[in-house]
C-alpha positions in Angstrom: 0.0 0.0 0.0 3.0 2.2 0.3 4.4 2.0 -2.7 1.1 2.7 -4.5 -0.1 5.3 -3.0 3.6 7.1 -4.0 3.0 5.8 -7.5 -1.0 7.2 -7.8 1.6 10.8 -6.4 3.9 10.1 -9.4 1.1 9.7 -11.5 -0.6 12.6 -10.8 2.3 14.5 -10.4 3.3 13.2 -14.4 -0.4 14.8 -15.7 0.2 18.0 -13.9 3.4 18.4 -15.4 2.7 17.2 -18.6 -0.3 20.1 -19.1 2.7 22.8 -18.1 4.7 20.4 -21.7 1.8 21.3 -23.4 2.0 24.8 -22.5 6.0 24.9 -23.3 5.1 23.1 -26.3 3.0 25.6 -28.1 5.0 28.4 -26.7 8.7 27.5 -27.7 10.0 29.8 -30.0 6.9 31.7 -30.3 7.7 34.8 -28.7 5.4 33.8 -25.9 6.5 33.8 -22.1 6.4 30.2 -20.6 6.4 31.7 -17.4 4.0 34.0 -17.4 0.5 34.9 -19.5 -2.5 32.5 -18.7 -3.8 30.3 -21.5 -6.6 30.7 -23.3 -8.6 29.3 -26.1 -7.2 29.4 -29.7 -10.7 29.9 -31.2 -12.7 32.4 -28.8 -9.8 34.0 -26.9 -11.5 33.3 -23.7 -9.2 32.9 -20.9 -9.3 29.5 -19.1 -10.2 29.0 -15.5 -8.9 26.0 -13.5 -12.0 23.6 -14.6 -10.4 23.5 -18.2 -7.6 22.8 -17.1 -7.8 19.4 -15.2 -5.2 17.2 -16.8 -7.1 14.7 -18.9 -10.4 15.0 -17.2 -11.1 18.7 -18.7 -10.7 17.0 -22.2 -12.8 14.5 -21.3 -16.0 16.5 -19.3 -16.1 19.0 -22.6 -15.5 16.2 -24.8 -12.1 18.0 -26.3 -14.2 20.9 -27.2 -13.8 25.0 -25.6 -16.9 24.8 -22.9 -17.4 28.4 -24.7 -17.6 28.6 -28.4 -17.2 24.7 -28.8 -14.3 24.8 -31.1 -12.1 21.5 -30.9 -9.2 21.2 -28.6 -6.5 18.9 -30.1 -5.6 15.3 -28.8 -2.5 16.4 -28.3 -3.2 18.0 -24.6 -4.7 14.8 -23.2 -2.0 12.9 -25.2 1.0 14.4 -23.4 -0.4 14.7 -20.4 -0.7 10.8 -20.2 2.4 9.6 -22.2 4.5 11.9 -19.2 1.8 10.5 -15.8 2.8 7.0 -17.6 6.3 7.6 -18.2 6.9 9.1 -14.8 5.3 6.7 -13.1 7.8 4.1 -15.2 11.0 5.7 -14.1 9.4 5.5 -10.6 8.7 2.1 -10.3 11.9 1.2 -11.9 13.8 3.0 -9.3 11.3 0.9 -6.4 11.9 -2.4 -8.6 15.7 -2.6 -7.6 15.9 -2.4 -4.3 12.2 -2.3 -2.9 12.6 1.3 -2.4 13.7 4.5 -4.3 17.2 3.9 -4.7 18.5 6.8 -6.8 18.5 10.0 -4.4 16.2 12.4 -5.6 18.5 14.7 -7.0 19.0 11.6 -9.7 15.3 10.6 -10.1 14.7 14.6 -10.5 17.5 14.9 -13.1 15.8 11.5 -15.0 12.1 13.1 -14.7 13.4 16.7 -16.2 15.3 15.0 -19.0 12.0 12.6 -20.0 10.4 16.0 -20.3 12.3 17.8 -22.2 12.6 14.1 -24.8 8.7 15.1 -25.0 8.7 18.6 -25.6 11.6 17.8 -28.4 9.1 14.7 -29.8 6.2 16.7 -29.7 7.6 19.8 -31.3 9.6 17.8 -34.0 6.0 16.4 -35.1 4.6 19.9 -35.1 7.6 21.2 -36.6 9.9 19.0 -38.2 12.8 20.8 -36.4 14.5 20.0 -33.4 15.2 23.1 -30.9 19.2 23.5 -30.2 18.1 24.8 -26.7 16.5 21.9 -25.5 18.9 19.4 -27.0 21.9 21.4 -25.4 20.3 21.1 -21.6 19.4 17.7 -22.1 23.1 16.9 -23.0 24.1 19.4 -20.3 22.3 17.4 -17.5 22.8 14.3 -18.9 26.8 15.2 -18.1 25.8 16.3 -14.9 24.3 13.1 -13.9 27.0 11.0 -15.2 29.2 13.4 -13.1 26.9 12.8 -9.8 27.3 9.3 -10.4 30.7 9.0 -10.8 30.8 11.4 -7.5 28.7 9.3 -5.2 29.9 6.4 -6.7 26.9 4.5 -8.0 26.8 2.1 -10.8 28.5 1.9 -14.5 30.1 4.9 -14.3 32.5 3.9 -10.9 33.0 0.8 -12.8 34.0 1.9 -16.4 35.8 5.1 -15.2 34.5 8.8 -15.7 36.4 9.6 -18.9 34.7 6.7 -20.7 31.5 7.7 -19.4 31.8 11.7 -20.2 33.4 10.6 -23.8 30.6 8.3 -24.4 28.0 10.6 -25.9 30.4 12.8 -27.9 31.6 9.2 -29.5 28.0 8.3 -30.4 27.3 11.7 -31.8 30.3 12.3 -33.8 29.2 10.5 -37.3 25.8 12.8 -37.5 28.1 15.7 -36.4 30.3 15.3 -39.3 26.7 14.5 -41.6 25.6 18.2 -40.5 29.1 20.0 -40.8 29.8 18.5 -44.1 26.0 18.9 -45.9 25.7 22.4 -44.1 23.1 21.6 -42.0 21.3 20.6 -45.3 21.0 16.6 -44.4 19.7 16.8 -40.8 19.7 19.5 -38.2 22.0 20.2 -35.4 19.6 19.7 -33.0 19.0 15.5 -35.0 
């Protein structure tokens, strides 16, 4: 009973912040503050109070239409809302599954729950788009190296065992062939941010 009521948390916790992805998702690279500016229907222009935006069960009551002018709200809300609750709750159990309880500290479970974000803001936007934002690639590899450095640090798993240098060269090796695809096509072949 312990661990699920810490998992219905997680859960929850994934919905909420998977209606703030949405909100980074649509504003990224718009001009649009992500911090500030309350959100409001595309159609009507109606501001939205905090019954239409329940993660998920908003969608659902209005059946994915503005309780205003009824104009159609896209499946993508509900959509990422979900695919982060799920994927949260994932990296949560995992964490329970080795041990029985959360063995990463939560500076590393934070650090795992920030990156999935950001690898759904980048999906997301790369469907919209077909473009993949330098900014959020370059802080996903920049607390990807800060975890591998916390590892090494505190001394847990691979990266004790296969040294830090092999660990902190690892992605730069990976990414090296599409590097050289974009330096040499000109950023023509794939983007920077691919």
């Amino acid at each position: 009973m312990f661990i699920s009521i810490y998992a219905i948390a997680v859960f929850i916790f994934g919905l909420i912040i998977g209606s703030f992805l949405n909100v980074v998702i649509y504003r990224y690279n718009t001009g649009l503050s992500i911090k500030s500016g309350r959100s409001k229907c595309f159609s009507c222009g109606r501001w939205l109070t905090v019954k239409d935006l329940v993660p998920v069960f908003s969608f659902l009551w209005y059946r994915g239409k503005c309780r205003t002018c009824k104009a159609r709200i896209s499946w993508q809300y509900p959509f990422v809302e979900l695919l982060t609750a799920f994927l949260f709750l994932a990296i949560y159990m995992h964490t329970v599954s080795i041990s029985g309880e959360v063995s990463m500290s939560p500076i590393f479970l934070a650090i795992d729950l920030i990156i999935t974000s950001i690898f759904i803001c980048i999906a997301v936007y790369d469907f919209k788009h077909k473009i993949i934002p330098d900014g959020l690639v370059y802080t996903t590899a920049g607390l990807a190296l800060l975890k591998v450095l916390l590892f090494f640090m505190y001394g847990q798993g691979y990266v004790v065992e296969s040294g830090i240098w092999s660990a902190v060269i690892a992605g730069p090796i990976m990414a090296a062939p599409f590097a050289l695809l974009w330096l040499v096509s000109g950023g023509r072949w794939m983007g920077l941010g691919d």
